[in-house]
N, C-alpha and C positions, 0 to 999 in steps of 0.2 A: 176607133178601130186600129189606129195607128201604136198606142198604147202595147192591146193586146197582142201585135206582133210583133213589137219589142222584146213582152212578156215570152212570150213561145218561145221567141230566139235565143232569150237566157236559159230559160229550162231547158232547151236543146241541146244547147251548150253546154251545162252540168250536167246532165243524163250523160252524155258524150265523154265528159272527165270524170265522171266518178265509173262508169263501163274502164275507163283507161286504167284507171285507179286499183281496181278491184281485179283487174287481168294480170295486172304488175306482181298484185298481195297473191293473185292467186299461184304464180309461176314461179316465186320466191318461197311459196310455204309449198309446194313442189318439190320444189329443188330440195328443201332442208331434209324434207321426207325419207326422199329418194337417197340422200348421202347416208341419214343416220340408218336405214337399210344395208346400205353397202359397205357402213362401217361395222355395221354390227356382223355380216356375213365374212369378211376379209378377217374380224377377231375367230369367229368360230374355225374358219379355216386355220389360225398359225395355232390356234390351242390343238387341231387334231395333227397339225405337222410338229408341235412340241412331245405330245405325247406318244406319236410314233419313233422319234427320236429319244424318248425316253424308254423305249423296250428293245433297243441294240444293245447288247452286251458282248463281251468274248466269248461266253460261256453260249450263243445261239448265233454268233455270226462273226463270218469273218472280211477280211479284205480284196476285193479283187483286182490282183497283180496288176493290170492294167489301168483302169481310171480310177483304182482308190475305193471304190465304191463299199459302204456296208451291202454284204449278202447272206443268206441265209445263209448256214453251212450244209444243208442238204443239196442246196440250188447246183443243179451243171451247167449250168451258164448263167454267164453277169446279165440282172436285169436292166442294169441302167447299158452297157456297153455292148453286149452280146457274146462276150469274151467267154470260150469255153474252158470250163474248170477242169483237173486234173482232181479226178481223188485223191485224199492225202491217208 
């Protein structure tokens, strides 16, 4: 009898480490998951702030006096500052 409760205590024991084991692989293939999401989300965001930076021109926007800011040329006030535009 003494045997079999050696026996039990070892397999308790692995059941115990490989449960440890497999918590670790699992929280670790989590994580990688979870980044290449976030990385893939933060690219799609600077591709649509590249390409809205790519449709300012002089010919549809200009500058506002104040912070600098591209604005539309129809716009009467700065979107980024609030600064009211003078018609030109």
């Amino acid at each position: 009898m003494g045997e079999f409760n050696q026996y039990a205590g070892n397999i308790v024991a692995i059941l115990i480490w490989a449960a440890v084991i497999l918590i670790v692989i699992f929280l670790l293939c989590r994580e990688i998951v979870c980044w290449y999401f976030k990385i893939n989300q933060i690219v799609g965001l600077l591709s649509v702030i590249k390409s809205s930076h790519e449709m300012v021109s002089p010919e549809t926007h200009i500058r506002c006096p104040d912070c600098k800011g591209f604005i539309p040329k129809e716009a009467k006030k700065c979107m980024h500052c609030g600064c009211s535009l003078v018609p030109q």
